[in-house]
N, C-alpha and C positions, 0 to 999 in steps of 0.2 A: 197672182200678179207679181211682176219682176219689181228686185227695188236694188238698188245702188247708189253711191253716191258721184259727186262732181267731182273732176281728175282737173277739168277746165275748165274756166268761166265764161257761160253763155244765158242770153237772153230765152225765156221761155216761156208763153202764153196759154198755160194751163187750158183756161175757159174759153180758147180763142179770141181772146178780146184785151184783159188786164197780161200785161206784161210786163215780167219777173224777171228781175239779174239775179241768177245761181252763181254763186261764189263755191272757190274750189272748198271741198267736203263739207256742203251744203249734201244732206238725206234727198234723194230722188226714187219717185214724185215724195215730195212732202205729206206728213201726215194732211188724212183728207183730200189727197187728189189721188187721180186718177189716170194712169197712160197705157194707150193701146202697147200689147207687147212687140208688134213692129215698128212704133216708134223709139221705144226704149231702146231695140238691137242697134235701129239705127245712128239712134246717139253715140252707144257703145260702140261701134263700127268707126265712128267719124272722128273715136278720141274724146269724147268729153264727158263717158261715164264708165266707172266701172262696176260691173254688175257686183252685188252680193253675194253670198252663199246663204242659199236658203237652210233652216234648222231645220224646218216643220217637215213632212213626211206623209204625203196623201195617207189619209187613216186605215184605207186598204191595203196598201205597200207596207204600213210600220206593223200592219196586226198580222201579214207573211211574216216580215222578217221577224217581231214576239214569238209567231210557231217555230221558225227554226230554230232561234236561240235555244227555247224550252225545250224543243227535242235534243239538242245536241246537250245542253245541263242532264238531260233526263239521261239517256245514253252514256254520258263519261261518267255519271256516279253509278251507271249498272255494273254487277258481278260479272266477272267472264263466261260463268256459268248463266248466267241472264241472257248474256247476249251471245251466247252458243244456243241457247233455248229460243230464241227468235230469230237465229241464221235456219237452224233446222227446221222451220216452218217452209224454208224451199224446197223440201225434198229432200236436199242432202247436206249429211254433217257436215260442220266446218273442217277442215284438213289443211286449214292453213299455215302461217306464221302465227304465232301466241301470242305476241306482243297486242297488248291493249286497244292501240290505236288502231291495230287493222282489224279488231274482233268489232270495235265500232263502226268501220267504213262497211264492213261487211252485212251487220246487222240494219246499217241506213240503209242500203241497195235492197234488202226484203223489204222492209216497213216500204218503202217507196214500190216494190212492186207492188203490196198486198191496196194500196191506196189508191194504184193503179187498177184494180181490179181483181187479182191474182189470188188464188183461194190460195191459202195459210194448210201447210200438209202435217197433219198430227203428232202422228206415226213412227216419225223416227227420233233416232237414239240422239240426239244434240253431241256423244261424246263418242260415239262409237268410228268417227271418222279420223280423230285428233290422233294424228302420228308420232306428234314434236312435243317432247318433254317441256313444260310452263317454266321462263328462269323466276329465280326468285326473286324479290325484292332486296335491293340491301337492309341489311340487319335481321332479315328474315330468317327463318328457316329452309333448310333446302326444301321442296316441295315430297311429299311420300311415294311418290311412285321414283323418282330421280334418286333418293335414299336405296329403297331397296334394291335399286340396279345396283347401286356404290356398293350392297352388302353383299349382295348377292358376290359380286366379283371378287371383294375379300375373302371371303368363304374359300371360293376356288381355289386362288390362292395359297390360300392359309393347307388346303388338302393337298393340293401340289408338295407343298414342301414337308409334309408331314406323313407321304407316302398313302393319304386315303385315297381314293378313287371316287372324285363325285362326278368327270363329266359327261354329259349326255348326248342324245343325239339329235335329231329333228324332232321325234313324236315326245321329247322330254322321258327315255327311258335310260337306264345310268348303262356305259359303258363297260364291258368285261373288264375284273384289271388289266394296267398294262397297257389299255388302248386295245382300237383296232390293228392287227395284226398288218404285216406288209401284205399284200396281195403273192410276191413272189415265197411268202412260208405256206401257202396253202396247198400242196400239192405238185408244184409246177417240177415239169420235166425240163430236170436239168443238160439233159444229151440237148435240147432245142435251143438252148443258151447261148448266144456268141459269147466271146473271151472277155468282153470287157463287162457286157449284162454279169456273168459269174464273178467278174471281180468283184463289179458293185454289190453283189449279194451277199459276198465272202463281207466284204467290208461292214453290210451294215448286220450281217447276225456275229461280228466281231472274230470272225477264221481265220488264223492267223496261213495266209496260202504263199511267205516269202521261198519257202521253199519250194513251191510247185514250179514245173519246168515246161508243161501242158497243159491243155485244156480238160483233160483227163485227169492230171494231178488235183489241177481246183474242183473240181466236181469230187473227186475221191477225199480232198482235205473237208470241201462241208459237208459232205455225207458224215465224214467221221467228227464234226464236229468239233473241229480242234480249234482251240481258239489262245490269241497269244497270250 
């Protein structure tokens, strides 16, 4: 039942019969009466009541929105790892953004299919999708996997400047010293060279070719290897 109070003063006969002057914020109906709710709108329409706000909450509407609350409290206090373990009941790892609040939007969309019907899939790896390094938390530590990338590159580094040779290639096997070679030291027939390809070559095996006057000169000064 609708309830409001008086905005204006008007006459009103409850019982159809005894008739009542409501005075402005006079409680409508008063305790113990009773009004159809299209008389009430009516009132409320014509100016002389304004509705309420109702507190209470049909007990089926307040014990939905109890389960939402609970699931969402339930959800923000999960691990990320909890709710990577519950996204990958779709099939597939999460491979998203790392950030907290989307590992929970993500893991509501499963629970809500599996509720829907949707079988929960065992199987897979919850971590084996994750591409994006987790940031830290302030005051945190950097996370161990984002560490040993930071060391791993120091190292490098660190052999760079120290004349070691650590780097590798695709399948992780360490490179000859020195590096991979130029493509033009391995063979290449130098008569097939235009004049400027030969300079660039004279230049980067360091030949000093100021003196060549032909193209035949620069071919003769890096064959002989002369360098300035």
């Amino acid at each position: 039942m609708k309830t409001g109070r008086v905005i204006k003063a008007f006459p009103f006969a409850f019982d159809g019969i005894n008739v009542s002057h409501l005075a402005i914020g006079t409680a409508f109906p008063p305790e113990g009466a009773k009004v159809a709710d299209s008389t009430f709108d009516g009132l409320v329409a014509a100016g002389y009541l304004e509705e309420g706000k109702s507190t209470d909450l049909p007990q089926e509407e307040q014990l939905n929105r109890d389960i939402i609350e609970a699931l969402d409290r339930k959800l923000s206090a999960a691990s990320d790892q909890d709710l990577k373990d519950i996204i990958a009941r779709s099939g597939t790892p999460y491979s998203g953004n790392m950030v907290h609040a989307r590992l929970i939007f993500a893991a509501k969309q499963q629970m809500l299919r599996e509720m829907q019907g949707a079988e929960p899939v065992r199987s897979i790896d919850p971590n084996s999708g994750v591409t994006e390094q987790p940031l830290s938390a302030p005051g945190q530590a950097t996370p161990p996997s984002a560490a040993a990338a930071v060391d791993q590159q120091k190292a490098q580094q660190e052999a760079a400047a120290g004349g070691e040779n650590k780097a590798t290639n695709q399948f992780g096997d360490p490179l000859p010293a020195g590096g991979a070679k130029p493509k033009a030291e391995a063979g290449v027939d130098l008569e097939t060279l235009k004049k400027d390809e030969l300079e660039k070559l004279a230049a980067d095996r360091g030949v000093d070719i100021s003196a060549a006057k032909t193209k035949a000169d620069i071919i003769e000064a890096i064959n002989a290897g002369k360098s300035a």
